[in-house]
C-alpha positions as a Markdown table, in Angstrom:
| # | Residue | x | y | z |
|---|---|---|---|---|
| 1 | Unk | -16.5 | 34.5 | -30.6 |
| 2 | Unk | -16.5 | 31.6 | -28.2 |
| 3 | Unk | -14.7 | 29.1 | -26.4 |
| 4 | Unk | -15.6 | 25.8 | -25.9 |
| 5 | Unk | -14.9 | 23.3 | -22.7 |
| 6 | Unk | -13.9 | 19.8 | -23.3 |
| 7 | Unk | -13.1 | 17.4 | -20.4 |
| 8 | Unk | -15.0 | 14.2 | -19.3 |
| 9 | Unk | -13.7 | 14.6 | -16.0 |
| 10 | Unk | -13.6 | 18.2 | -15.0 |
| 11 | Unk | -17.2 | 20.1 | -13.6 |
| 12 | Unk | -18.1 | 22.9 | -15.4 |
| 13 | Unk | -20.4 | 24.2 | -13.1 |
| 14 | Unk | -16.8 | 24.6 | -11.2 |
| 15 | Unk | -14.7 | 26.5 | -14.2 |
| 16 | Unk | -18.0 | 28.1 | -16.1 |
| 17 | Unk | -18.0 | 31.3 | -12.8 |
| 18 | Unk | -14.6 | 31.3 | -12.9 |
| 19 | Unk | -13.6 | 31.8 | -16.6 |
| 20 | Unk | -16.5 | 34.3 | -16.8 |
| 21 | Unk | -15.3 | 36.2 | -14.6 |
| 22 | Unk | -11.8 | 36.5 | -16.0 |
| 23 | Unk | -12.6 | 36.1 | -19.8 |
| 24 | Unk | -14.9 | 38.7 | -21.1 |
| 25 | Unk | -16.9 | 39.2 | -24.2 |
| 26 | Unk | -16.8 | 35.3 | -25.0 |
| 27 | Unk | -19.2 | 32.9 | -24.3 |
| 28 | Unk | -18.5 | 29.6 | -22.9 |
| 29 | Unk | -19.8 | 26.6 | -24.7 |
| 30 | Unk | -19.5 | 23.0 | -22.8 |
| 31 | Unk | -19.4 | 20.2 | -25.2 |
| 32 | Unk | -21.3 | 18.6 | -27.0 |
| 33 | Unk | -23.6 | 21.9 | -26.8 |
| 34 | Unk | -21.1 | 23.8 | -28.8 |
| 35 | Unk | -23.1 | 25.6 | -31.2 |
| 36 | Unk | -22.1 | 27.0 | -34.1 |
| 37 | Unk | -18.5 | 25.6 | -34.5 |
| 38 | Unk | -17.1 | 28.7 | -36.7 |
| 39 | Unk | -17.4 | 30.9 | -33.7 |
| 40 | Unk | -14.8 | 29.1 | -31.7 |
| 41 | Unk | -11.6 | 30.2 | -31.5 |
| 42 | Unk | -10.4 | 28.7 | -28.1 |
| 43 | Unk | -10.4 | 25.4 | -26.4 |
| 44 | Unk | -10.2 | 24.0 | -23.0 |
| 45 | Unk | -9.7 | 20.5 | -23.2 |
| 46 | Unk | -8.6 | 17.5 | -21.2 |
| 47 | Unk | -8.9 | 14.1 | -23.4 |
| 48 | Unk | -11.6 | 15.1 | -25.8 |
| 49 | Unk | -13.8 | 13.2 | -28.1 |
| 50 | Unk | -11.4 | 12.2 | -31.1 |
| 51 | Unk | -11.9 | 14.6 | -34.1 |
| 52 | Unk | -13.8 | 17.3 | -32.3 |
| 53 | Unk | -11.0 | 19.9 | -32.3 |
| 54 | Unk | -10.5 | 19.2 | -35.6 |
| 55 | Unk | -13.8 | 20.5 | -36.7 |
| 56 | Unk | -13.5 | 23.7 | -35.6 |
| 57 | Unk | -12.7 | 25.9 | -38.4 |
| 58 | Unk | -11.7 | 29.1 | -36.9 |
| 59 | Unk | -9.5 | 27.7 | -33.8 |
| 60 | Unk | -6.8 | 29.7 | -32.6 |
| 61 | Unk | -5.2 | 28.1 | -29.0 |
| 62 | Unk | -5.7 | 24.7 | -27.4 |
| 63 | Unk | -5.4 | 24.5 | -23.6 |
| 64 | Unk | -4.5 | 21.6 | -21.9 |
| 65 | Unk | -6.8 | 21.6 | -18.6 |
| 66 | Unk | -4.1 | 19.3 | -17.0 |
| 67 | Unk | -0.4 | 19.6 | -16.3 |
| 68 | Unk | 0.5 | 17.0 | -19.1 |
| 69 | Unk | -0.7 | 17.2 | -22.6 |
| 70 | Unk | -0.8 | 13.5 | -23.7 |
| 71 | Unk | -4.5 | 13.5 | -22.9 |
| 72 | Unk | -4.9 | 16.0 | -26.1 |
| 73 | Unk | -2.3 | 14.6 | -28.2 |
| 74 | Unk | -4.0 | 11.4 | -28.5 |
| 75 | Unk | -6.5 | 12.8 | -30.7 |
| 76 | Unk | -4.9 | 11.1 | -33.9 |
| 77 | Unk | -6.8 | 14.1 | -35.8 |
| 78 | Unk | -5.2 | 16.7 | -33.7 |
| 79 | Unk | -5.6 | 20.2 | -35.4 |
| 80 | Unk | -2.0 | 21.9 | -36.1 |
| 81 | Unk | -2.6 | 24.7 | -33.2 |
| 82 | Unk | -0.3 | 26.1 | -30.7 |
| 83 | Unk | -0.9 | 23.9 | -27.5 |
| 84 | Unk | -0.6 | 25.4 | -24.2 |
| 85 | Unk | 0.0 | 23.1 | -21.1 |
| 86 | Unk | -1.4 | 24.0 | -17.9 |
| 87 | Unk | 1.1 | 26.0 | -15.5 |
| 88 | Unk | -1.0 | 27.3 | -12.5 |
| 89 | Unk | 0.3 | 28.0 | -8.5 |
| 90 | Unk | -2.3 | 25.7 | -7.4 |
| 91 | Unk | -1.3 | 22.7 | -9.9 |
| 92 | Unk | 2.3 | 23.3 | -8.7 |
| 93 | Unk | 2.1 | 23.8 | -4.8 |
| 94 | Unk | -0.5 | 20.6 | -5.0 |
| 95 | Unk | 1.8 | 18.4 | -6.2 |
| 96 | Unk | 5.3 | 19.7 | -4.5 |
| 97 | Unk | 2.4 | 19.3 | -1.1 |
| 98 | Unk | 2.0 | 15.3 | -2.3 |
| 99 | Unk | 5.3 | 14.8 | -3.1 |
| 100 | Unk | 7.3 | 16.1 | -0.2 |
| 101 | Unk | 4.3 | 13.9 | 1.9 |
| 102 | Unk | 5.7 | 10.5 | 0.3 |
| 103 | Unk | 9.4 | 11.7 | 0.0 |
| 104 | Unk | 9.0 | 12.1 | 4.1 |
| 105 | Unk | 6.3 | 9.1 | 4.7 |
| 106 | Unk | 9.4 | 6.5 | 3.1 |
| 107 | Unk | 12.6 | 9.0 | 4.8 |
| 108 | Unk | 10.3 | 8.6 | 8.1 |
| 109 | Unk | 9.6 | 4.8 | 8.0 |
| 110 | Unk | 6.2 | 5.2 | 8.4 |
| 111 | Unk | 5.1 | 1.8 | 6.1 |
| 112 | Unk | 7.4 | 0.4 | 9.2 |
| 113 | Unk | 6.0 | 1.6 | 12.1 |
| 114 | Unk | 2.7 | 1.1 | 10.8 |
| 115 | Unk | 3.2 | -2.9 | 10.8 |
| 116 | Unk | 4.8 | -2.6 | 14.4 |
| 117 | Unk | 1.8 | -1.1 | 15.6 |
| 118 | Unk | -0.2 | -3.7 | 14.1 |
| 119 | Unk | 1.9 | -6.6 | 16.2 |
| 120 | Unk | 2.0 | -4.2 | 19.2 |
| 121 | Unk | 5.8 | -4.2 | 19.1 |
| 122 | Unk | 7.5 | -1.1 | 20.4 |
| 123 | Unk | 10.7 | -0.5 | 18.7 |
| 124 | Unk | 12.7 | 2.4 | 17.7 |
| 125 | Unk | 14.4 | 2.1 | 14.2 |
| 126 | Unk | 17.9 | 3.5 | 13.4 |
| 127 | Unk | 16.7 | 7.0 | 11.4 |
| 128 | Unk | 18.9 | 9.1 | 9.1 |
| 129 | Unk | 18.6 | 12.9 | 8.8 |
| 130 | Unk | 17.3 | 14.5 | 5.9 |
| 131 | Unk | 20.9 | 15.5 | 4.5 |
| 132 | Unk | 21.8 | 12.0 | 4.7 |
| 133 | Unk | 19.1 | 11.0 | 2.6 |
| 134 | Unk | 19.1 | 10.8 | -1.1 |
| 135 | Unk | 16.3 | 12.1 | -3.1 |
| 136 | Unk | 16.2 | 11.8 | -6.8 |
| 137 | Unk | 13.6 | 14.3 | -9.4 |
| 138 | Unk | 13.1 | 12.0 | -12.8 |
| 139 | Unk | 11.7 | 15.0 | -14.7 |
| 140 | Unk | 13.1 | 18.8 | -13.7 |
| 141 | Unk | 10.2 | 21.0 | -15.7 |
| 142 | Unk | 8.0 | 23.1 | -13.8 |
| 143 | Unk | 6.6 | 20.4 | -11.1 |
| 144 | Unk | 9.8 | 19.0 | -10.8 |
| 145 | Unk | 11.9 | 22.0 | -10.4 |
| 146 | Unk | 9.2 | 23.1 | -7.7 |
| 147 | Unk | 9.9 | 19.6 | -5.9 |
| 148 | Unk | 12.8 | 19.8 | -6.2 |
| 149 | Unk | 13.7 | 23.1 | -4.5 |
| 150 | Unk | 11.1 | 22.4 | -1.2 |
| 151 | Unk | 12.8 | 19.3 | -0.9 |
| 152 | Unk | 16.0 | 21.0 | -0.5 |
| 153 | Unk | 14.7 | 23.4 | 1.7 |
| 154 | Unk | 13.6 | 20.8 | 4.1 |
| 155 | Unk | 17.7 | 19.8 | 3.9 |
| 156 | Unk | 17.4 | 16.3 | 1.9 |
| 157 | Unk | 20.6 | 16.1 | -0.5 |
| 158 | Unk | 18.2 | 16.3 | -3.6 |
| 159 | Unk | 19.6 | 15.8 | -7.3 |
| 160 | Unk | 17.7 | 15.5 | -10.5 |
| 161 | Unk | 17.6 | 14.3 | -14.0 |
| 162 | Unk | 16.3 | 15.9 | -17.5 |
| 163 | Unk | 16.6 | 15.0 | -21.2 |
| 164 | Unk | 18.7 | 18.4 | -21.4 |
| 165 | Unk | 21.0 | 20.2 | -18.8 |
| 166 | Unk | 19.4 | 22.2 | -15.9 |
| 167 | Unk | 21.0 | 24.3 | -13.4 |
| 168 | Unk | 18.7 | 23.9 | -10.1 |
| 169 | Unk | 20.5 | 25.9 | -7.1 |
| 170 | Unk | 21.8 | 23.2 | -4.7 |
| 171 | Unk | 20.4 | 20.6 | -6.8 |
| 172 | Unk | 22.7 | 18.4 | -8.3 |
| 173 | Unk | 22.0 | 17.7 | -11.9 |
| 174 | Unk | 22.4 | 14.9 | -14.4 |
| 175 | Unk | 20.9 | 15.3 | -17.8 |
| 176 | Unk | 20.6 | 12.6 | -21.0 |
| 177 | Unk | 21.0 | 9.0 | -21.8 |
| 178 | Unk | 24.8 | 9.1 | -20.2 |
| 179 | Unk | 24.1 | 10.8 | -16.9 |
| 180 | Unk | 21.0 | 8.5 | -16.2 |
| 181 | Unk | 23.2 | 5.6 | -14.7 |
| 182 | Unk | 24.8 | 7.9 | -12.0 |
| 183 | Unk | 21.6 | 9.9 | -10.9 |
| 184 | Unk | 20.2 | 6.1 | -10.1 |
| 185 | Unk | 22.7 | 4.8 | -8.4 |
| 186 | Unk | 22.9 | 7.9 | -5.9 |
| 187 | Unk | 19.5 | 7.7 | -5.4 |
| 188 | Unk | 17.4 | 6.6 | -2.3 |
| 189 | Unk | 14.2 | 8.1 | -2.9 |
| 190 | Unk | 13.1 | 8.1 | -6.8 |
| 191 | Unk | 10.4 | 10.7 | -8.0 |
| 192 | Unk | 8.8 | 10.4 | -11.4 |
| 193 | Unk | 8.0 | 13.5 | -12.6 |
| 194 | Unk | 8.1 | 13.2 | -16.6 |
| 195 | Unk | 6.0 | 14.1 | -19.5 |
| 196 | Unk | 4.7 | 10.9 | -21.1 |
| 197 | Unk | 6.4 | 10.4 | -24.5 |
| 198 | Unk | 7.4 | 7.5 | -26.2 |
| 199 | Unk | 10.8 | 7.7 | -25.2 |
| 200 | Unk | 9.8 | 8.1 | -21.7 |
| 201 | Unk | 6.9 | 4.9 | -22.0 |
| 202 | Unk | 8.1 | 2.3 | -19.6 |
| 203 | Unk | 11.2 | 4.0 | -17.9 |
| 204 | Unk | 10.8 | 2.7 | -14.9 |
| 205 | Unk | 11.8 | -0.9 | -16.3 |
| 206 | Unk | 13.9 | -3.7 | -14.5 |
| 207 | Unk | 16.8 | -2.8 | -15.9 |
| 208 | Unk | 16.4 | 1.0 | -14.0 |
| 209 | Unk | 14.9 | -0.5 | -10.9 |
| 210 | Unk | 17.5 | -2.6 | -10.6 |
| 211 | Unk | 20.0 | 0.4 | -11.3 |
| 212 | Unk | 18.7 | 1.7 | -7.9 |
| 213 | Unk | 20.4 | 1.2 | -4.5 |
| 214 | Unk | 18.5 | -1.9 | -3.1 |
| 215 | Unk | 16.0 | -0.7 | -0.8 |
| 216 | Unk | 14.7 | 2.4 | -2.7 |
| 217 | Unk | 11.5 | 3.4 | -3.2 |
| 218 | Unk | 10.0 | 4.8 | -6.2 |
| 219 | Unk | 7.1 | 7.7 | -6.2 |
| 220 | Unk | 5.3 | 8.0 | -9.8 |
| 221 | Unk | 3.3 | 11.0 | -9.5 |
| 222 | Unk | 3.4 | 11.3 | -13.4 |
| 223 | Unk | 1.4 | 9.3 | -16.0 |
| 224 | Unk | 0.8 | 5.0 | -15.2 |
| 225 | Unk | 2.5 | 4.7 | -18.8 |
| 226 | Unk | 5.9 | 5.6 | -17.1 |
| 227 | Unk | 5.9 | 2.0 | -15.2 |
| 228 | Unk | 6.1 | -1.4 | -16.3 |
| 229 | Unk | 3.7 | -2.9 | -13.3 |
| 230 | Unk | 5.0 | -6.1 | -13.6 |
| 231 | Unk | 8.8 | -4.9 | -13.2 |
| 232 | Unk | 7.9 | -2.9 | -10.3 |
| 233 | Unk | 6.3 | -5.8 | -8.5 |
| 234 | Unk | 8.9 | -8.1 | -9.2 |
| 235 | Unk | 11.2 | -5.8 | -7.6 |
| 236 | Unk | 8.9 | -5.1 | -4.8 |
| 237 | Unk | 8.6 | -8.6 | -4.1 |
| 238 | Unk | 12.3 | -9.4 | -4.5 |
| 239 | Unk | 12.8 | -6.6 | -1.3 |
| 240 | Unk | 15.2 | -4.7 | -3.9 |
| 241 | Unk | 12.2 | -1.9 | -3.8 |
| 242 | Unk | 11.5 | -1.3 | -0.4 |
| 243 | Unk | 8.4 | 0.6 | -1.3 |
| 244 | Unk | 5.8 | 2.4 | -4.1 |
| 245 | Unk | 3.7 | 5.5 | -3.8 |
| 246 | Unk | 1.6 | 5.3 | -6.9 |
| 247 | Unk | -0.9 | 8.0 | -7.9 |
| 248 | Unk | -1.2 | 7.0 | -11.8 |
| 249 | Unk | -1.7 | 4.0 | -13.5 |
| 250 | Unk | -1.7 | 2.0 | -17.0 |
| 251 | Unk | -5.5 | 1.8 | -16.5 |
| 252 | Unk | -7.6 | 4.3 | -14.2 |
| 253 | Unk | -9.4 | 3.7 | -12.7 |
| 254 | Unk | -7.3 | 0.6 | -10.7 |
| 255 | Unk | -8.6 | -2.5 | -11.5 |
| 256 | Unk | -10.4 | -4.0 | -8.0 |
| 257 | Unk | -8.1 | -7.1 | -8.3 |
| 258 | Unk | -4.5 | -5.8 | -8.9 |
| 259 | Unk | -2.5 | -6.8 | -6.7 |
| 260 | Unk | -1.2 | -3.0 | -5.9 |
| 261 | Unk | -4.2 | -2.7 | -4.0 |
| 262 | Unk | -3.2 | -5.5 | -1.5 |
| 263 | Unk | 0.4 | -5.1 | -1.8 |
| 264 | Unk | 1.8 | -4.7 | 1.5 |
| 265 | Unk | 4.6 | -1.6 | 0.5 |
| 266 | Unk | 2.4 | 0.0 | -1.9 |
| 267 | Unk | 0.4 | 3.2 | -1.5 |
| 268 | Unk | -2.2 | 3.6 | -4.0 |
| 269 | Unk | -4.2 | 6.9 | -4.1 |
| 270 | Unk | -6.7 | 7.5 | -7.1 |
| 271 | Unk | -4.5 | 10.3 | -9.6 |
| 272 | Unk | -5.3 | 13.2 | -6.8 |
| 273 | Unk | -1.4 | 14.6 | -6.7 |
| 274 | Unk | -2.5 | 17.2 | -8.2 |
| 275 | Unk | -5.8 | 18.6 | -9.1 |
| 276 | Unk | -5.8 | 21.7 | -11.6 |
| 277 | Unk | -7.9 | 24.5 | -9.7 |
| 278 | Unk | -10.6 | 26.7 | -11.8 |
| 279 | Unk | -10.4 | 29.1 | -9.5 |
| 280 | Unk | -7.0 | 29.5 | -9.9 |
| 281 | Unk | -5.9 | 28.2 | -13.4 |
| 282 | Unk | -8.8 | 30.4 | -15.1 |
| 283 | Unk | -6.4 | 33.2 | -14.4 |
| 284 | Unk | -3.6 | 31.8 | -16.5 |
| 285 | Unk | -5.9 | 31.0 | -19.5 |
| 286 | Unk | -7.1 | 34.6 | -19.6 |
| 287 | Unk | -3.7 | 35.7 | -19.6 |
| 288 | Unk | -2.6 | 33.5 | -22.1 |
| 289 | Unk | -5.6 | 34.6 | -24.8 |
| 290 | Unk | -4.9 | 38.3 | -23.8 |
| 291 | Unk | -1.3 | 37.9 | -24.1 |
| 292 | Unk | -2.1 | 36.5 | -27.7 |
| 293 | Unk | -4.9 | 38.6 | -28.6 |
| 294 | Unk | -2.4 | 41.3 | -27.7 |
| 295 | Unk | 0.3 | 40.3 | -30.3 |
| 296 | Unk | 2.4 | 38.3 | -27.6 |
| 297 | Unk | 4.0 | 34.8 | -27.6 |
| 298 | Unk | 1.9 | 32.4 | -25.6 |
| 299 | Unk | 3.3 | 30.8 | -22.6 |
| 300 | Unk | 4.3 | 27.1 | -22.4 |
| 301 | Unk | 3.3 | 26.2 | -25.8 |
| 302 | Unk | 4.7 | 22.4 | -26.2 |
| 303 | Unk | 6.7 | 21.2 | -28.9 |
| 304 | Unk | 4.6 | 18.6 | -30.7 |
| 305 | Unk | 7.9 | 16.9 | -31.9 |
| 306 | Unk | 9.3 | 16.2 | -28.1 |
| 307 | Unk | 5.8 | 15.8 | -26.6 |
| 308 | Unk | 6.1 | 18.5 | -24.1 |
């Protein structure tokens, strides 16, 4: 019995102590040194080779090693398995840490300040309080709800939106194609924090941009897939987005010469919102195969037909 690690971009001399330490009378294979493939009945995975899942016979559970799970399902030869997405404290209180940062660098002007201090000019500009700014949570699963809570702790009038009605305590909610409109218009500060699905590919268009009170600012801390570059430049440039905090993008990495790099009221930071932790998400996976192994329904298991 084994279970085999597959992720181009995580270190398994990182997760390889820390599973082993949770997870035991398994060993841990790292791809493509996965031995006999009959033996595996788990998988870690985070974008693997196409068809690999697929040929293993005996597999049980797939684990997303990241927050979303369209990095697996892109396999086109995805095997019909229950998978898991990644729900860990650290992945959680990373990005609520990276979220309420760019919620307060835009509340705070900072963007503004920073080009006074470039011309040496001393001005104070006129500054609303928290509660009089409006802060909007595109997305109200786990990261989301998480967001959205510390955000109303630190007093901002927060309200989000989700494909199906939520009830967030002090959070004012707005849910499906007909309460999408409102949440927009009432709101300042825009967080994306969706799964990537196709209905979701491209939300942030013109048409919703535009939806927004002129001088927004938008934070995608979700997938690149979520944002139509050109839109969002177009608006940036028009001065009806006042300002972008962009950790994710069409392509990663970020092309050397596009022009969000250079772009005056765009912050660019290389898809490090939110790092999943071995040394705290092993815990969850060996939680997850004892729960199962134990005759108990798996945690977070996504529905393959919505995408998360």
């Amino acid at each position: 019995m084994a279970i085999l690690f597959l992720s181009p971009s995580d270190d398994p001399a990182e997760w390889l102590p820390e599973l082993n330490n949770r997870i035991t009378g398994r060993e841990i294979r790292v791809w493509p040194d996965a031995g006999d493939l009959s033996e595996i009945d788990y998988a870690l995975a985070w974008r693997p080779p196409a068809g690999v899942l697929g040929r293993l016979p005996n597999l049980k559970v797939i684990f997303s090693l990241g927050a979303g799970v369209d990095g697996v399902l892109s396999d086109p030869e995805l095997p019909d398995k229950p998978l898991v997405r990644m729900v860990e404290p650290g992945l959680t209180e990373g990005m609520t840490e990276y979220v309420v940062l760019q919620v307060l660098h835009w509340h705070r002007q900072t963007e503004a300040y920073r080009a006074q201090q470039e011309r040496r000019e001393w001005r104070q500009l006129g500054q609303k309080l928290a509660r009089e700014r409006r802060v909007g949570v595109l997305g109200l699963g786990v990261l989301g709800a998480d967001a959205a809570r510390v955000l109303k702790e630190l007093r901002f009038d927060v309200a989000g939106w989700s494909r199906s009605p939520k009830d967030l305590p002090g959070v004012t909610c707005f849910h499906g194609a007909a309460g999408l409109p409102e949440f927009l218009a009432r709101t300042e500060i825009l967080v994306c924090l969706l799964p990537l699905t196709p209905e979701t590919a491209g939300i942030l268009n013109w048409e919703t941009l535009a939806a927004l009170p002129r001088g927004a600012c938008i934070i995608n801390v979700a997938r690149g897939g979520h944002v139509d570059e050109s839109d969002l430049l177009a608006e940036l440039d028009s001065g009806h987005i006042a300002g972008a905090s962009l950790d994710v993008f069409a392509e990663e990495p970020l092309a050397p010469d596009h022009p969000f790099w250079s772009h005056p009221r765009v912050i660019v930071t290389p898809h490090v919102a939110a790092v999943t932790h071995a040394r705290t998400a092993a815990g969850h996976i060996a939680e997850q195969i004892r729960r199962f192994e134990a005759g108990l329904p798996l945690e977070n298991v996504i529905d393959r037909a919505r995408g998360y």
